[in-house]
N, C-alpha and C positions, 0 to 999 in steps of 0.2 A: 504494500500500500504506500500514495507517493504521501510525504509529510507538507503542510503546507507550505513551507518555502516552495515545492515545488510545482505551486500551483498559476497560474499564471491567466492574461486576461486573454490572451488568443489562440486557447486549447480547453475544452472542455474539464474540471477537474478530475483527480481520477475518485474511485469510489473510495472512502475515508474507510469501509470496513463492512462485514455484512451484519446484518440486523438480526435480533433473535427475541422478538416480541411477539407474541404470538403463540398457538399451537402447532406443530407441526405438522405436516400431512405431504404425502407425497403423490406425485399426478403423473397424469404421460400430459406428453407437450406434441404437436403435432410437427414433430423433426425428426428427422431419420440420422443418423451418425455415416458420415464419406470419406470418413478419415483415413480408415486404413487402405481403400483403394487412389484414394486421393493426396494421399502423402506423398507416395514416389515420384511424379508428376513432376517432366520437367519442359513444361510448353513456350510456342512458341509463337509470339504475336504478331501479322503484317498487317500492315495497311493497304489497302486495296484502293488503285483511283482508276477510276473508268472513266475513258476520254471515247467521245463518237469517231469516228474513222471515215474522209473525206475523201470518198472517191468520183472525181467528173463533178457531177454536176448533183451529187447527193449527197447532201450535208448532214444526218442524222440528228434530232433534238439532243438536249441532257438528259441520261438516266435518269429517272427518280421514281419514287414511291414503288407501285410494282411494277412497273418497267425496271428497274434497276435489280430488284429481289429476280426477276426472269434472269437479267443478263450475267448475274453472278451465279446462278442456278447451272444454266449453259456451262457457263465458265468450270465451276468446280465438274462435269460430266468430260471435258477433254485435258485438266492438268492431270497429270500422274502423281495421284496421290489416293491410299485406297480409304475408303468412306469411313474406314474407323479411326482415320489418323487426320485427319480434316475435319474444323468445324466454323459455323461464322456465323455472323448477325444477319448475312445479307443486305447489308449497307457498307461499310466499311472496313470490317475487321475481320483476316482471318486468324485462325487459331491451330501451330497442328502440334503433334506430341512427336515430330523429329523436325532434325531442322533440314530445309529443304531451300534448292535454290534455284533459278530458272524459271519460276511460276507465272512470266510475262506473257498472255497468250490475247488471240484478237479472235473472237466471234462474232458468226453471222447472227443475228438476231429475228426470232420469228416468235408469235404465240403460238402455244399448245395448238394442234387442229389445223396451221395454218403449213403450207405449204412454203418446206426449207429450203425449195429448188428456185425460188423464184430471184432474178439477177440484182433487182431492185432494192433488194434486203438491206436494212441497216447494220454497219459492221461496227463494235467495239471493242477498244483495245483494256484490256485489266493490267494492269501491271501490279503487283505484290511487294513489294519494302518490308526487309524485315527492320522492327524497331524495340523489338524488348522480348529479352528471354525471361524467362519466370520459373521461381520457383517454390516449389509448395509446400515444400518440408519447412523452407527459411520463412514464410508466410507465417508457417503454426509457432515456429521457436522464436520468430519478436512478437508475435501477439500478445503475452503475457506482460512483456516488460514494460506494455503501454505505451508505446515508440514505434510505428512503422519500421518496415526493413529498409536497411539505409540507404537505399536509391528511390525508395517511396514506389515500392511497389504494390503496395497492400490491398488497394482498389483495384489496381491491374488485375492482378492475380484473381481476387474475386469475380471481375467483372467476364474474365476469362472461362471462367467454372459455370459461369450462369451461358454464356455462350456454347459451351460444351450439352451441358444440361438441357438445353431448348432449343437446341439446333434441329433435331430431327422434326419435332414439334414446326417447326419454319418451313419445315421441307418436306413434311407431308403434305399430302393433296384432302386427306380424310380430314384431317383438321385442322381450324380456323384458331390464330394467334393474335392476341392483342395486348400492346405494350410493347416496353424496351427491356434490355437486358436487364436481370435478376427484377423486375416487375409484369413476366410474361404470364397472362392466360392462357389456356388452350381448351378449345372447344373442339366437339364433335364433328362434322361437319354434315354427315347423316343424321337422321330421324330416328336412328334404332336407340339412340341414348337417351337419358333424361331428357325429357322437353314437355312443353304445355301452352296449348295455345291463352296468346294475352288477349285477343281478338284485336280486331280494329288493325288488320294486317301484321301485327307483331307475334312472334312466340318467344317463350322463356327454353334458354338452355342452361344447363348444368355444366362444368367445365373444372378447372383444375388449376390452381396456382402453384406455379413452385418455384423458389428463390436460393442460392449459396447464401450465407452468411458463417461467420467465424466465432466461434463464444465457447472459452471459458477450459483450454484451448482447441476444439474440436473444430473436424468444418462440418457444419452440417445443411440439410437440403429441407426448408420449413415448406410443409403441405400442406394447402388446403383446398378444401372444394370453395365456387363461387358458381355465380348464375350472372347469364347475360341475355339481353331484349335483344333480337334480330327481326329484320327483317323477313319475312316469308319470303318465301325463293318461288314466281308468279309471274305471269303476266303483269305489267305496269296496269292493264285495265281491271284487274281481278283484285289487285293490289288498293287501286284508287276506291274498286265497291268496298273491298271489307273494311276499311278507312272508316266508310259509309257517314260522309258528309258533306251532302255534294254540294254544289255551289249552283244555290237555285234562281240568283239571276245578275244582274251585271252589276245590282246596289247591293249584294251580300259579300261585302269588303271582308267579315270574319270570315267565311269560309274559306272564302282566297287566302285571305293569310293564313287560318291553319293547316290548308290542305299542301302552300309551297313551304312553310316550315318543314311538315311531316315529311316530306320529299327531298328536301335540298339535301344535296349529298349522297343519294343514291345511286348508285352505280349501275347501269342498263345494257345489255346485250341486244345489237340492233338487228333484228330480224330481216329486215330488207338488203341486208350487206353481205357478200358472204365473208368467210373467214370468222374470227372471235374478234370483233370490233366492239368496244364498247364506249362508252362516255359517262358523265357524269350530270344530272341533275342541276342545277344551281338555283330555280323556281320555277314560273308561269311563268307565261308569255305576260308580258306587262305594257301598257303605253309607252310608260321609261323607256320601252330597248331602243336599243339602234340608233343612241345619238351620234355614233362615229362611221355609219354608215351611210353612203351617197343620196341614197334615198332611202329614209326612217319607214320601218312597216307600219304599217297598220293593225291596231291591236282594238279591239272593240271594248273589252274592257278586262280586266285583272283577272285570269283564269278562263277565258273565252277558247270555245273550243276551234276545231280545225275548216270551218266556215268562216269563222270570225275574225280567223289571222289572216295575213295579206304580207307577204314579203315582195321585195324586188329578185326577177329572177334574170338574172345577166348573163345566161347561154350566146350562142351561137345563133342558135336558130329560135330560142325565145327569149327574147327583151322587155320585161311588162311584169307587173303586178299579178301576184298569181295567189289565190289560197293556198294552205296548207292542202286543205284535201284535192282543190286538185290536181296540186303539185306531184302528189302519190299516186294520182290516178294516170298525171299522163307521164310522166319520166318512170313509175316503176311497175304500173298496172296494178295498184293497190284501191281498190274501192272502200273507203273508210263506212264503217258505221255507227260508230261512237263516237258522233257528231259532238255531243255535250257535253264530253270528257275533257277536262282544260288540255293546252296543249301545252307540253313544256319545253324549257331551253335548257339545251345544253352546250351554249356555248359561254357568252358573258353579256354581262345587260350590255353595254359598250356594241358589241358583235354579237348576233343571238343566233343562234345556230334552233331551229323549231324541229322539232317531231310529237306525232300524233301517238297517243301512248299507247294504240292497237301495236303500233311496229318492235316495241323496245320490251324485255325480259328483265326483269329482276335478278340481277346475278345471285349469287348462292353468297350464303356466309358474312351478311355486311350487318354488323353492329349497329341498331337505332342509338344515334347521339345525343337525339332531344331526350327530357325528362318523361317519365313515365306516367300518364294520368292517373289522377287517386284512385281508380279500384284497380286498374292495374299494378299496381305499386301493393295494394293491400293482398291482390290475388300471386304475387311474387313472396310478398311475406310469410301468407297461408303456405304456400307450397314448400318454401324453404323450411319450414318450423314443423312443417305435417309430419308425427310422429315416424311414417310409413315412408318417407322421401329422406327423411334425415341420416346422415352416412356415421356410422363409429369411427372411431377415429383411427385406429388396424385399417380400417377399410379405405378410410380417406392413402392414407400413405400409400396402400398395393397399390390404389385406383390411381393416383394422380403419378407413380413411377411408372406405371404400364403405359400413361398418356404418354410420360415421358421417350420411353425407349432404350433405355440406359442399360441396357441388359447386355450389350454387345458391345460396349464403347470403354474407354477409361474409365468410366465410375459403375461400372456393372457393381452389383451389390448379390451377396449371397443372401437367400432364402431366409436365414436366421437374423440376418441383417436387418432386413424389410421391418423393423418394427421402429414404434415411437418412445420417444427416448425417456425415462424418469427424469423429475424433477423435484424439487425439495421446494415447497410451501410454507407459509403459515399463515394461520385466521385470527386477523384483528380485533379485538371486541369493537363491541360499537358503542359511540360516545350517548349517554344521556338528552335527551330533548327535551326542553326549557319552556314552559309555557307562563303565560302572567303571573299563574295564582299554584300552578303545577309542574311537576316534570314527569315525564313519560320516558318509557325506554320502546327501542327498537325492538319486533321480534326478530323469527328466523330468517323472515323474507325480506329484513333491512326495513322494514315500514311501521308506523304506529296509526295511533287512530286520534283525530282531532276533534271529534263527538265530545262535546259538555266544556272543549277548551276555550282560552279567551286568548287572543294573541299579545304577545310580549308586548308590545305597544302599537295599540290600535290608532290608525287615523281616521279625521272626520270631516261631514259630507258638508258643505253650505248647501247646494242643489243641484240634483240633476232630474233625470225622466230617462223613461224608455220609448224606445220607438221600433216599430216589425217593421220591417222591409216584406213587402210582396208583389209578385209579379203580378202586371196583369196582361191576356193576352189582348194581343192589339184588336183594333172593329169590334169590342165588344160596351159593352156597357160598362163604365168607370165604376168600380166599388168604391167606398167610402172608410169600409171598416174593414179588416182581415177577418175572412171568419172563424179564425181562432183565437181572436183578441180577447173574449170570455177567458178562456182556457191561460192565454197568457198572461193575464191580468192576476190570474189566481197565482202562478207561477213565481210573478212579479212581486207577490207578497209574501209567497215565501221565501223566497230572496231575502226580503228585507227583515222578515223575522231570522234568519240565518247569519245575516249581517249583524242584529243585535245581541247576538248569543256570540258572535266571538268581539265583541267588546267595538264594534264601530258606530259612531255617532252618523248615522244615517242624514243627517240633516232635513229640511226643506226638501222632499218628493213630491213632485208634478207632472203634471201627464204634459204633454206637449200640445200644439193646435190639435193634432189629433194623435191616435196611439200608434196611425198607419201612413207609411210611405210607400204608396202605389208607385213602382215602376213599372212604366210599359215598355221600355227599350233595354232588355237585359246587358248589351253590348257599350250600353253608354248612357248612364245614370247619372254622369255625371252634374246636371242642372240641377236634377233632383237632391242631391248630397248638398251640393253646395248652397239650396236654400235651407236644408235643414243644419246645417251646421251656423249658416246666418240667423237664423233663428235661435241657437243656441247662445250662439255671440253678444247678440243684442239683449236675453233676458238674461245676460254673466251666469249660465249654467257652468258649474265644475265638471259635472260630467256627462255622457251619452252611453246606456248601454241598449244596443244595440242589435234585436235579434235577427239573424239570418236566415232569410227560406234554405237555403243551399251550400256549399263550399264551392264558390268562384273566384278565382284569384283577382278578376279584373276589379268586381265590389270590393272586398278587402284592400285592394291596394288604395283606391281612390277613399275611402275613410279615413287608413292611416294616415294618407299626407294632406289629405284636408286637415284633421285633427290634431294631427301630430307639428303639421308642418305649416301651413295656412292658417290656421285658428287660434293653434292653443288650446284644444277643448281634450281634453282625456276621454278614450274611448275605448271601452269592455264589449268586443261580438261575440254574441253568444249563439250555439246550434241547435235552433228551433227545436229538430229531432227531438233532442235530448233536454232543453230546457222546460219543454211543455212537459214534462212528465214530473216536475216539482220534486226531485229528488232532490234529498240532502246532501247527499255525497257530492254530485255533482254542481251544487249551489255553494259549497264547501268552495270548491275550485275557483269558483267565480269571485268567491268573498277575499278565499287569499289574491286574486289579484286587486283586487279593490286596494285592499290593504296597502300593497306595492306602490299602486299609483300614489295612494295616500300620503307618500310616505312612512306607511307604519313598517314593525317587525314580527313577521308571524313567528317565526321560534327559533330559538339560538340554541348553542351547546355550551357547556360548562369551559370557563376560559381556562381550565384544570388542563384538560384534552389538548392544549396548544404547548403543552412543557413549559419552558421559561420563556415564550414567544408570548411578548407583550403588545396582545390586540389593539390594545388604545393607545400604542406607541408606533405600531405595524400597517400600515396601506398594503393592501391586499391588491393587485394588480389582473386580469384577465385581460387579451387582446388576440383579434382574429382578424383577417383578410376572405372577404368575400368575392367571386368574380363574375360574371354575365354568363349567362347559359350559350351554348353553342349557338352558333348563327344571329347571334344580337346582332343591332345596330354599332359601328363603328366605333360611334361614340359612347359606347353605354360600357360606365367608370366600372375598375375594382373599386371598391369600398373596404377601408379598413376601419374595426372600430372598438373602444377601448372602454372596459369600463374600472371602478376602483372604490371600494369600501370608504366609508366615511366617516366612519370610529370603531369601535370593540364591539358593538352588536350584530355588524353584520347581516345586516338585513337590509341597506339600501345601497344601493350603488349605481350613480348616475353613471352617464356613459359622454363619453365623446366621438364624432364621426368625421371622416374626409377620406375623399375622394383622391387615388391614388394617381401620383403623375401619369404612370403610365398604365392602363388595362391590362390585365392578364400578371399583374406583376406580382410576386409573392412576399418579397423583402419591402418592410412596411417603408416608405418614404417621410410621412410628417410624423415617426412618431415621438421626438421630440417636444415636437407644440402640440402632441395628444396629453401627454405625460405631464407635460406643464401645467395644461387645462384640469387635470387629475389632483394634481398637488395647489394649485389654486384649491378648490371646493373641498380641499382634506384642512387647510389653514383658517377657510373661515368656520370651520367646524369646531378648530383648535386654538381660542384666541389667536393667531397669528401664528402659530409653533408648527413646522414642519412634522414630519413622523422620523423615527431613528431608524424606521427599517421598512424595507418595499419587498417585496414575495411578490413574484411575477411569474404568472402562467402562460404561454406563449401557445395558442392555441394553431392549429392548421397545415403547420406543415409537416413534409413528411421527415425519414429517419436520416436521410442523406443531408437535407438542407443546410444541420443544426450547424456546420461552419460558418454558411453566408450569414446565421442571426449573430452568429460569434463577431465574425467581422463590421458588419455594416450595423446590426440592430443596434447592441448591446453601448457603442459607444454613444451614439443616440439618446440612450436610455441616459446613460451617464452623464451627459452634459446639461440633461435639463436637470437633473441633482444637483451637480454643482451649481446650476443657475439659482438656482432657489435659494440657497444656502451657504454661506461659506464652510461650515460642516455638513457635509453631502451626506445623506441617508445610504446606508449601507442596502447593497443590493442583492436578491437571491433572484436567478431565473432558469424556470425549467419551460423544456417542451411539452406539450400534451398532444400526442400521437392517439388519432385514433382510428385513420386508415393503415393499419397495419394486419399482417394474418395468421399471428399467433395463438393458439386455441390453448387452454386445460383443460384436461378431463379425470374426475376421479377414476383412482384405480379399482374401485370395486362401488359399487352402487349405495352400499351404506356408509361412505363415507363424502358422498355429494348432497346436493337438496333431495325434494319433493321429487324433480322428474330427473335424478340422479348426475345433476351438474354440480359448477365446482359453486360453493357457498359463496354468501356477501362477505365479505372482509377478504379475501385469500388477497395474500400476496405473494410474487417471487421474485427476486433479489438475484438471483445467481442459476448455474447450468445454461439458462437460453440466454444470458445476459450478458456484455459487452466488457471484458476485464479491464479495457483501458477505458473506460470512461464509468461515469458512475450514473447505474438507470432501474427502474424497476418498474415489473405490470401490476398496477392494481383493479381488482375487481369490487368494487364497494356495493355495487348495488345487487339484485336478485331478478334474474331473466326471466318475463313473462312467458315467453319464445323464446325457444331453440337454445343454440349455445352462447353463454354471453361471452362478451367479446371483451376483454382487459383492456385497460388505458397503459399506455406506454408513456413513460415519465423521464424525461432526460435531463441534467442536471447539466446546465450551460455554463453557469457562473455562481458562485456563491463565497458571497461576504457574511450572512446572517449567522447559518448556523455553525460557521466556524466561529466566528466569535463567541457565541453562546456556549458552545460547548467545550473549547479549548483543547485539551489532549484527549478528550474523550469521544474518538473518532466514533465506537462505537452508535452511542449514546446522537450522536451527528447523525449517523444512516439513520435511526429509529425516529429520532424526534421529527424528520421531514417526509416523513411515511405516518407518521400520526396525522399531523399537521395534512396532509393532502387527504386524508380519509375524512380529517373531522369536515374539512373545507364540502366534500362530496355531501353533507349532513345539512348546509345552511340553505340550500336553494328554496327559496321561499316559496314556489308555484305546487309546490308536491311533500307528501307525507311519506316521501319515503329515500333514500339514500339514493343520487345519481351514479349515473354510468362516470362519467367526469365531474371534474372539483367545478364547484359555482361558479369560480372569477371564470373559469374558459367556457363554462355552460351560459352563463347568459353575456359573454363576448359574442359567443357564436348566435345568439338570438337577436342581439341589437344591429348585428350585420345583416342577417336574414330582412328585420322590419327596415332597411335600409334599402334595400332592394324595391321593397313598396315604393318609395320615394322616386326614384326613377326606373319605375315601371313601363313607361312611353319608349326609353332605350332599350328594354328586356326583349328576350322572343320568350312569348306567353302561347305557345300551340294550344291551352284551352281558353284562357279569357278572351284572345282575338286584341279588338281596339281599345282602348284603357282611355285615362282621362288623358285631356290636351296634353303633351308634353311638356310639362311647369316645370321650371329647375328648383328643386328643395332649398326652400331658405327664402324664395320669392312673397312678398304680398300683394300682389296683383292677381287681379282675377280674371279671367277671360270675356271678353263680352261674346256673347251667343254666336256670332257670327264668327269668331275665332275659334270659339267653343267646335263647331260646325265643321270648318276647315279643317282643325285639326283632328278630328274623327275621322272625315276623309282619308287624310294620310296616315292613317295610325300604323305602323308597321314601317315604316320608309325611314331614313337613315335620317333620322330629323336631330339637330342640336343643339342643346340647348343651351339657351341666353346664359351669361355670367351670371351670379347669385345677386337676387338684393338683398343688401345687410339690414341691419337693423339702422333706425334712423340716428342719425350721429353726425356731428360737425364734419364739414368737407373739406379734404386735404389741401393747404393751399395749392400743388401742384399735382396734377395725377399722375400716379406711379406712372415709370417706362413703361412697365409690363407687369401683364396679369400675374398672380401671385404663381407659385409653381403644381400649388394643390390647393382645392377648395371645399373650405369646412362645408360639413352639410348640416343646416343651422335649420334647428328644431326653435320651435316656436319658445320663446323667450318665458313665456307661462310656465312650459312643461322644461325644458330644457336640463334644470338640477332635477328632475325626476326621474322616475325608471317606467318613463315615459313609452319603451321598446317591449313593456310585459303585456 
């Protein structure tokens, strides 16, 4: 173990010592041990560059995507090298286990099916560079010592094993791969495996991860099963029915846009061509296309089928404006009949290249990118968690090495081998929970019951009211009242006798002009909302709760940033379903978020549970990076955003938001002036007094990243310290990993829960865990479903608990393994122990309702148009006719205006230039609130 001299601020420290708190229990872990095939291993790594080959008057494009994975494919079928001594990415890198020389070779290039005799063929040259030998035995013998081998090969090496390990997987034809090296899926590519249809043109597969990693000092190969949404392999026309959402006429803007979402990026096999020609989707035929073309088509309107498009056809012998259909009918003697079917492009808005979706095929094997709709998403959970679909974990490791193939290569593994490795546990007790007048304990399942309780400190109402949203359908006669609004009304009051029972002053309740907000346009409510939030405004209600006919993202979004963002009004939606049925339990739920907004603290744990970690001296830190779902608008920002405790009870923690310089970005840019804003609102909490200690949870990223937060985050952090303070608060910060795919599994069923998993409290410190850095999984909470999934904790930097603890390295490991369980204990929305600690559970929440905000940049496949595109922070409201307009375009790369701030004396000169990022400023009302619950 290293001593703290030798710890340092641009290397992770190493672990101080392993913990022994707890009971012990031992598990299998889902890793197989590759050690002793994997040890002698002395590989060898080239670089591969493939350059197109210029013959006459045929210039070849650049390899890339699968054009490039074909021409390396080729490639490795004529070098002389035999299949078990050659392995690669099929991008760049080969790998072989002698060293070999000569490997420069030039291929003709054709697709599968397509004939290799033809003269026209594109030729390219591979050339091979050897650039680093490896070796695996020296890999295992500095692993230990917490130092890389001394030419820093220690990634090589690894990255080398996962290329060996999922090569074959690449280079199958039966199965479908997704990811980069040591992050590779592999799917079935037949029907005979696991699979289930999601409908709406999607099925569910079952598939296999498997990763190298190094730990403790073994190499071992971690497996898990996983499930992926593909596309149905169909006719494009078969595809668009079971979608089944057609676009019923030239003003149904939703449709259009959720049907070229569902689409964009889909890969097509053209039936009218011969050979394996395919292309790629990009959307509908649109107005927009063809601004770079001589003469702009004709498009009738957004998803119009192949009557309605009209290109330029600049033949020979035809010069003239021609339809789509009849273009097919007379160049290929196709007579369309799915006139009504949109037509799509697959070339670029810019240059649109049109086909009629009778001609084009669904290739096999292409991963859905968009997000999953909510019953599909519920129908993937069912399936995964279904007692009868669920794989043991013996079974996961046969099943995903057989995917593999590893049976005939350097890492062949004997029969006695194939099993998952033991690991050493132990089960935390669970801390006390703290009520006004009570304390309560957790049971087995991590949860308590908040029946008869009153919350730590309750807050109170001045006025609010309820109001039900319902549709109504259009050409009908206007209702006036929902006709559930008896039923809800009843509901309404039990609410508020539920409110009274955990100690909240309810204030002034009032019904509003009425109890119901008829909307007749589901896709754009927005006029509707925005007078009932002026309504709200004008009689200073504090709050609006809010019942919902349905879950639609587009209503949700347009509340929050009216409410949240526009108004200033606090808003609780609640799911009609489940509200009209006046349950406690679930009026429970609603009450603790009352509380939240309120500012109250529904329950705390005993400051005992924190060891010598002084709460009311300590800022508690969470922060996550949110990013655009695939195919957004250009301009639609990452969001990063931050929240931080505001004394020893732990029960409020406002948040702060901005938008990241650059989209897609993961290493947080402003988080300096997050952290400042954070430490502002901790000093007016504390007559003026900074805190002595910060605890930071670093939410989102993955297990490779944890250097760039070392480099870039970390000194960030530090400098708004120093700003604050000429004595800088001492800093602790870990990662919180929670896309990772490491499993436990008891070894015999009575030493798990109820449906024989690993219990709330387990932790593991060591065996699957990292020698040169100091990290561990905790599991604190208890899985409704399936297997629960561990948080992975990494320990980036820490000042805190070595001060506290001083030689007492042990006593170090244990106290920040309390310390993050008890934290998994404070989340104020739930009565029971989270999967992750609070500060990264509601970081990841306030980024999620941030996303509301600029909802207009999003691609939303089910809400369709959303409100006008407002930049959060703005107080202007749209006048109807912009209102209008911007419905219109909803979906179209629209960008939004700079922020208006809040009113404030004006700079004598205006800055040169816009700031580099921009906060996204919640309404000055809600702002110090936890306004995001």
């Amino acid at each position: 173990m290293a001593s703290d001299a030798e710890e340092s601020e641009t290397s992770p420290p190493r672990r101080p010592d392993y913990s022994k708190t707890g009971a012990e229990r031992k598990l299998w872990a889902n890793y197989v041990d590759i050690t002793r095939c994997a040890k002698p291993l002395n590989l060898f790594r080239y670089s591969l560059t493939v350059s197109p080959v210029k013959r006459g008057e045929i210039c070849p494009s650049e390899a890339k995507g699968k054009k490039l994975s074909r021409v390396i494919e080729l490639y490795l079928e004529k070098v002389q090298i035999h299949k078990n001594q050659r392995y690669t990415d099929f991008k760049n890198i080969l790998i072989t286990t002698i060293e070999i020389s000569g490997l420069t070779e030039t291929i003709t290039y054709y697709d599968e099916g397509d004939d290799d005799s033809r003269p026209d063929l594109a030729q390219y040259r591979i050339t091979a560079e050897l650039n680093k030998k490896l070796n695996v035995l020296k890999l295992i013998q500095s692993h230990p010592t917490g130092s890389a081998t001394s030419d820093g090969d220690q990634g090589d090496t690894i990255q080398a094993l996962n290329i060996i390990l999922n090569h074959h997987s690449r280079a199958s034809k039966d199965l479908i791969t997704i990811g980069s090296s040591g992050k590779v899926r592999t799917f079935p590519l037949n029907t005979a495996g696991d699979w289930l249809d999601l409908e709406r043109g999607l099925i569910l597969r079952r598939g296999f991860f498997t990763s190298v990693r190094v730990a403790n000092p073994r190499i071992l190969v971690n497996v898990n099963t996983c499930l992926g949404a593909f596309y149905e392999s169909c006719s494009l026309v078969d595809l668009i029915k079971k979608y089944n959402r057609p676009i019923k006429n030239e003003n149904d803007t939703m449709a259009a846009n959720q049907l070229a979402s569902f689409l964009r990026g889909i890969r097509v096999k053209l039936k009218h061509l011969r050979g394996h020609t395919t292309r790629t989707i990009i959307g509908l035929a649109s107005k927009d296309d063809g601004k770079e073309n001589k003469i702009k088509p004709i498009v009738g309107y957004h998803g119009a089928g192949s009557r309605q498009v009209q290109f330029f056809c600049d033949k020979e012998d035809t010069q003239k404006r021609v339809t789509v259909a009849n273009y097919f009918k007379d160049v290929y003697e196709i007579t369309l009949e799915h006139h009504a079917f949109p037509v799509v492009n697959v070339g670029t808005v810019a240059r649109p290249i049109y086909l009629p979706p009778e001609v084009c095929d669904v290739v096999q094997g292409q991963q859905a990118k968009l997000g999953l709709e909510t019953e599909q998403s519920s129908t993937m959970i069912r399936y995964a968690n279904h007692k009868d679909n669920r794989i043991k974990c013996r079974d996961i490791i046969q099943r995903g090495l057989e995917s593999a193939e590893i049976n005939n290569g350097p890492l062949a593994l004997n029969n006695w081998e194939r099993k998952p490795i033991e690991v050493t546990s132990r089960v935390l007790s669970a801390p006390l929970i703290q009520y006004r007048y009570s304390t309560t304990s957790a049971d087995e399942k991590a949860q308590w019951n908040l029946n008869k309780m009153k919350f730590c400190h309750a807050g109170s109402l001045k006025s609010w009211f309820h109001v039900i949203i319902s549709y109504q359908e259009p050409n009908k006669d206007k209702i006036k009242q929902d006709p559930d609004a008896p039923e809800l009304k009843i509901a309404v009051d039990g609410l508020k006798g539920v409110l009274k029972q955990r100690g909240i002053d309810i204030g002034d309740y009032r019904s509003g002009a009425s109890d119901t907000l008829v909307v007749e346009d589901k896709s754009a409510p927005f006029n509707d909302l925005q007078a009932l939030f002026t309504y709200a405004v004008n009689r200073r209600f504090d709050l609006i709760l809010i019942i919902l006919p349905s879950k639609l993202p587009s209503l949700y979004n347009m509340i929050k940033q009216l409410g949240d963002v526009e108004h200033g009004v606090a808003t609780i939606c609640a799911n009609r379903h489940q509200f009209i049925k006046n349950n406690v339990r679930y009026n429970s739920n609603i009450a603790m978020k009352f509380n939240l907004k309120l500012g109250g603290i529904n329950h705390s744990v005993p400051s005992s549970t924190f060891g010598s970690l002084d709460l009311d001296k300590t800022m508690i830190v969470g922060y996550d990076v949110t990013h655009p779902a695939p195919f957004s608008a250009p301009t639609a920002p990452s969001i990063a955003g931050m929240v931080a405790s505001v004394d020893g009870g732990l029960g409020q923690w406002p948040a702060s938001l901005r938008k990241q310089v650059n989209s897609r970005e993961e290493i947080v840019s402003e988080l300096e002036s997050m952290l400042d804003d954070r430490l502002k609102r901790w000093k007016q909490h504390h007559n003026g007094h900074v805190p002595e200690n910060i605890l930071i949870y670093r939410d989102g990223v993955s297990e490779g990243q944890y250097q760039q937060v070392i480099d870039k985050e970390l000194p960030n952090l530090q400098k708004a310290c120093k700003k604050i303070s000429d004595k800088p608060p001492r800093l602790t910060l870990l990662l919180v990993v929670k896309r990772h795919h490491t499993r436990f599994y008891p070894k015999s069923r009575g030493e798990g829960d109820q449906h024989g998993e690993t219990v709330p409290g387990t932790v593991v410190d060591r065996d699957v865990t990292d020698n040169c850095i100091w990290d561990f999984f905790m599991q604190p909470h208890f899985a409704l479903q399936g297997t629960p999934r561990p948080t992975h904790y990494i320990v980036l930097f820490d000042d805190i608990f070595r001060k506290l603890c001083g030689e007492n390295k042990r006593q170090r490991a244990e106290m920040l393994e309390g310390v993050t369980q008890s934290l998994c204990y404070v989340y104020g929305r739930s009565t029971t122990a989270v999967s992750i600690c609070t500060p990264a559970y509601y970081a990841d929440i306030v980024c999620t309702r941030a996303r509301c905000y600029v909802s207009g940049l999003d691609r939303s496949s089910e809400a369709g148009p959303s409100a006008p595109p407002k930049t959060p922070g703005s107080s202007q409201r749209p006048t109807p006719s912009t209102t209008a307009q911007s419905q219109a375009t909803a979906g179209s790369n629209t960008k939004n205006a700079p922020p208006a701030k809040p009113p404030a004396e004006p700079p004598a000169e205006p800055p040169a230039e816009p700031p580099a990022a921009e906060e996204i400023l919640v309404h000055e009302k809600l702002r110090n609130s936890m306004f995001y619950i």
